[in-house]
C-alpha positions as CSV (number, residue, x, y, z in Angstrom):
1,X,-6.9,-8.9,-14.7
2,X,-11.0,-9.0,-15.5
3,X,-10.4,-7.7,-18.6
4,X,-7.9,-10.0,-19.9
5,X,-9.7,-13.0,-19.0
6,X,-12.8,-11.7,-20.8
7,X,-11.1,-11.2,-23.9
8,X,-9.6,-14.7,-23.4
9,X,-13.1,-15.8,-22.6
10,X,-14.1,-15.4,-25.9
11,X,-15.5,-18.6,-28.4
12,X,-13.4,-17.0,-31.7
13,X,-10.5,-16.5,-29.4
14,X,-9.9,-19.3,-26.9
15,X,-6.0,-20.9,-26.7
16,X,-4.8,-17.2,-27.8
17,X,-3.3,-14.7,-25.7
18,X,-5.6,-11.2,-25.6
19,X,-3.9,-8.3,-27.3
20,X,-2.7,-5.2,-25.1
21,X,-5.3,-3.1,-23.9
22,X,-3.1,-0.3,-25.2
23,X,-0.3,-1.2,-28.2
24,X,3.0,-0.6,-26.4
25,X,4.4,3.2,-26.9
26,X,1.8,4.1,-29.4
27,X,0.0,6.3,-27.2
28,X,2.4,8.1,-26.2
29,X,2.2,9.1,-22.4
30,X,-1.2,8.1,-21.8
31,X,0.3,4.6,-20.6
32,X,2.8,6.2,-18.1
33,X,0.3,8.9,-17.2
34,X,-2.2,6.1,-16.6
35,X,0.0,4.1,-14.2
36,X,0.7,7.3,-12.3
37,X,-3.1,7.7,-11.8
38,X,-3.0,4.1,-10.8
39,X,-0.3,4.6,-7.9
40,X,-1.8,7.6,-6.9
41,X,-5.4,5.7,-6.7
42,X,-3.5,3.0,-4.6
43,X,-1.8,5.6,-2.3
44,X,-4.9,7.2,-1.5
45,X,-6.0,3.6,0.3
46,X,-4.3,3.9,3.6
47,X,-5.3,7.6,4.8
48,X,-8.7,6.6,3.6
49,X,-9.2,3.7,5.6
50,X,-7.4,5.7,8.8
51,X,-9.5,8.7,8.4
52,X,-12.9,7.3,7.9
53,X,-12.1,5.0,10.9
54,X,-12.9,1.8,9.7
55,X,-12.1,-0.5,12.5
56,X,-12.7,-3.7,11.6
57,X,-10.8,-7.5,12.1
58,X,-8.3,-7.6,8.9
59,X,-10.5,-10.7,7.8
60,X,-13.5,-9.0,7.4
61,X,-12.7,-5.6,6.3
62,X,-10.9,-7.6,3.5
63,X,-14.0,-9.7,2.7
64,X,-16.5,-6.7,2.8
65,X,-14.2,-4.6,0.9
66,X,-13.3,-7.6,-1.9
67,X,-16.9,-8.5,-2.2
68,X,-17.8,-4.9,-3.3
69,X,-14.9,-4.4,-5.9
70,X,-15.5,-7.8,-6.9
71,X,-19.4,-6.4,-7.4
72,X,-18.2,-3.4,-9.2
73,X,-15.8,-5.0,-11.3
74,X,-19.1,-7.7,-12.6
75,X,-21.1,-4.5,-12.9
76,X,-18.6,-3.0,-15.1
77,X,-17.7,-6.0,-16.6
78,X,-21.4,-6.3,-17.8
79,X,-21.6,-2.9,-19.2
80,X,-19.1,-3.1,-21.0
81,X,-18.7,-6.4,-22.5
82,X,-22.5,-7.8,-22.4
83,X,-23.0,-11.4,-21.8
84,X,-20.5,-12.7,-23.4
85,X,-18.1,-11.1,-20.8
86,X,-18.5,-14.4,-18.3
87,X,-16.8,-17.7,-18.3
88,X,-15.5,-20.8,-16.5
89,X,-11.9,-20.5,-16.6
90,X,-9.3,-23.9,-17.4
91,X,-7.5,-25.6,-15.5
92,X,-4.6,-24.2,-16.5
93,X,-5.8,-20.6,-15.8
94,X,-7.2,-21.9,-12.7
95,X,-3.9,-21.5,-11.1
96,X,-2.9,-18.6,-12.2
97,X,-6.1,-17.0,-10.3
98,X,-5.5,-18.9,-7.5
99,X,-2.2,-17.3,-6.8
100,X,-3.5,-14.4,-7.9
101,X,-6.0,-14.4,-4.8
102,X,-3.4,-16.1,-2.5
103,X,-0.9,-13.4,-2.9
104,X,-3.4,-10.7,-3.3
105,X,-4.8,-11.7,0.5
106,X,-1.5,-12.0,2.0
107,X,-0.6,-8.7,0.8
108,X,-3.8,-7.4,2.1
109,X,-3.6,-9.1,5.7
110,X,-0.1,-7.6,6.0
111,X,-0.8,-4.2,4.7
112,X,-4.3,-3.6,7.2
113,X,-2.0,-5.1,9.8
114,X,1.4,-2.6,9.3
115,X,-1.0,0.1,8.9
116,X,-2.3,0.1,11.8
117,X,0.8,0.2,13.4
118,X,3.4,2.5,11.6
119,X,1.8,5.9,9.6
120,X,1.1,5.6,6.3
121,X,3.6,7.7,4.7
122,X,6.0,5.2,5.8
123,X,4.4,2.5,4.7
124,X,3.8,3.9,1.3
125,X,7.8,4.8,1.4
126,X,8.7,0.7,2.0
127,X,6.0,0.1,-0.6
128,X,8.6,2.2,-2.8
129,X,10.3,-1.2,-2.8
130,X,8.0,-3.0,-4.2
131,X,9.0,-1.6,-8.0
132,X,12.2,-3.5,-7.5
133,X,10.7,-6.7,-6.5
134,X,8.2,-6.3,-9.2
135,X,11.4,-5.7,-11.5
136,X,13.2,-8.7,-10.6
137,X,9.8,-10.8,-11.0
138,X,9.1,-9.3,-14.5
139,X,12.7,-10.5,-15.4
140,X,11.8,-14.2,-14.0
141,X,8.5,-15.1,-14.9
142,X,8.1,-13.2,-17.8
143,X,11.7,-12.8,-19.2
144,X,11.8,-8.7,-19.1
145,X,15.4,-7.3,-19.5
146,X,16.7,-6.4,-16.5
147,X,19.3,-3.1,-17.2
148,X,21.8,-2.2,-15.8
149,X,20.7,1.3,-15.0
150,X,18.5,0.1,-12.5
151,X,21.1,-0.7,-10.1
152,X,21.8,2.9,-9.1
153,X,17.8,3.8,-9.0
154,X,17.2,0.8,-7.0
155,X,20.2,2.4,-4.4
156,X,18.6,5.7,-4.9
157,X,15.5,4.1,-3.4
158,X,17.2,2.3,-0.7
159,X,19.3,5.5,0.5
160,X,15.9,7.5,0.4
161,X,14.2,5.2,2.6
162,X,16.9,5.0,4.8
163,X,16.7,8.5,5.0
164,X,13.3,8.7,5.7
165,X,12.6,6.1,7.9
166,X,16.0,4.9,9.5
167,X,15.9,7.1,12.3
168,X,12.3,6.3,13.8
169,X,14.2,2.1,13.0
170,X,16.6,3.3,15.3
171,X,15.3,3.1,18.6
172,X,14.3,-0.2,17.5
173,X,17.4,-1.9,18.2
């Protein structure tokens, strides 16, 4: 997200959208094996925060730990692109970072709340869902092909998660 509104950010490229960070299937696996570092990076959050015992309100865990990132991110940010890496977004960008934030908190007050509460493996198992919601937004806001083949992984998912969780739901009821 910083790094595609710094490219944006740019004098000799403002109005245009930034080019890929990577070309698309040109580099092989690196892009897949990239997002698996990613997931693995995002799975390692919750046992993290549990074992070092951070036991803060949601609010403020949220706002010490998004002022740091948001400090590393400049940091970076500035090694890497100079000064010409900052900018004042426009209006019309403003909104997209705006619901950017607004969903990203939401998610974030709901995920310190359920993790306190559930364990983490299972947590991380419903967040298996999330690639089908992030599937069917891809095909709305952004016009991705939605295929057919994913209606049998998306009930693999569903069945697993049954499996996994459904009888610790069961006493639930």
């Amino acid at each position: 997200m910083v790094a595609t509104a710094v490219i944006v950010s740019r004098p000799h490229e403002r109005g245009r959208l930034p080019p890929p960070l990577l070309p698309s299937y040109s580099q092989g696996m690196l892009p897949y094996l990239a997002a698996l570092l990613a997931v693995i990076c995002y799975a390692a959050v919750g046992p993290v925060i549990k074992k070092t015992g951070i036991d803060l309100p949601n609010l403020l865990f949220i706002g010490i730990s998004s002022g740091m990132l948001a400090i590393g991110a400049f940091l970076l940010l500035f090694i890497t692109e100079g000064r010409g890496g900052f900018f004042i977004p426009d209006r019309g960008k403003i909104f997209g970072f705006l619901a950017f934030a607004a969903i990203n908190l939401a998610g974030w007050i709901l995920y310190m709340y359920s993790i306190k509460l559930i364990p983490v493996a299972q947590y991380d198992m419903i967040a298996g869902l999330g690639i089908l919601f992030a599937a069917a937004a891809a095909a709305l806001l952004l016009n991705e092909p939605m295929h057919l083949r994913y209606i049998p992984a998306a009930l693999f998912i569903i069945i697993g998660l049954y499996i996994a969780i459904g009888p610790d739901l069961s006493g639930l009821r």
